[in-house]
C-alpha positions, -999 to 999 in steps of 0.1 A, spaced: -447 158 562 -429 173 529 -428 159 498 -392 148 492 -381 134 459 -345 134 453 -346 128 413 -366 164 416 -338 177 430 -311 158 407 -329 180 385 -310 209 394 -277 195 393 -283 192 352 -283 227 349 -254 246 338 -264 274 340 -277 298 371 -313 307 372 -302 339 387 -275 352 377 -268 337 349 -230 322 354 -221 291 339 -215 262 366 -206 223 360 -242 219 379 -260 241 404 -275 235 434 -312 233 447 -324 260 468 -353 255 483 -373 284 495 -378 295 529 -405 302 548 -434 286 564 -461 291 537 -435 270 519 -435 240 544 -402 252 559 -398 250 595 -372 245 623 -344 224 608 -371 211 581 -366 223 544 -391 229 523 -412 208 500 -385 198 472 -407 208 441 -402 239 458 -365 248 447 -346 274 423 -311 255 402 -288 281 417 -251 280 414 -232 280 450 -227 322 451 -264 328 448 -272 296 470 -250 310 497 -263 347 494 -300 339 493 -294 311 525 -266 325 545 -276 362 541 -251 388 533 -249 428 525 -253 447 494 -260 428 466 -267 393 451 -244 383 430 -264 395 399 -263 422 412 -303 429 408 -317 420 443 -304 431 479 -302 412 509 -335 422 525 -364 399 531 -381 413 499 -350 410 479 -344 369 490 -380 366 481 -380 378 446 -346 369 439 -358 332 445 -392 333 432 -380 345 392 -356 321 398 -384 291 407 -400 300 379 -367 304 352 -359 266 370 -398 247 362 -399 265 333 -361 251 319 -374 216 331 -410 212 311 -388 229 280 -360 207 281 -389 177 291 -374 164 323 -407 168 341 -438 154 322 -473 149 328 -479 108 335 
């Protein structure tokens, strides 16, 4: 079973800011990353410590797909593309939260 906290994912709605693309948002959303290393599976998302704070474009293009390119214009719609787009943006997102100390060490 995955972990699900839903004040981890609160999280993302704080930020204003997109961990992609940059683009200022009254709260973004939490993407949680696909695939099955991930926990992901049939109708089952991901773990939820396993998300990027993305605003809806960037949501949208890294879960629904789409052509060209994201809407930072950095990463394209392959597999490879999705996968780095969301992984710098995992990282931009836990490393926002320990800065800003909304996730701490009990």
């Amino acid at each position: 079973m995955n972990h699900r906290s839903r004040s981890m994912l609160n999280l993302a709605h704080r930020v204003t800011v997109c961990t992609n693309c940059g683009a200022h948002s009254p709260g973004c959303e939490p993407a949680h990353e696909n695939g099955v290393v991930a926990g992901k599976g049939f109708g089952i998302k991901s773990h939820d410590h396993r998300h990027a704070a993305l605003c809806h474009a960037c949501h949208a293009f890294y879960d629904q797909g789409g052509h060209g390119m994201d809407p930072s214009g950095r990463f394209t719609a392959s597999r490879e593309g999705k996968r780095e787009l969301w992984q710098r943006a995992h990282m931009a997102t836990m490393d926002l939260y320990w800065s800003n100390q909304w996730l701490k060490v009990a």
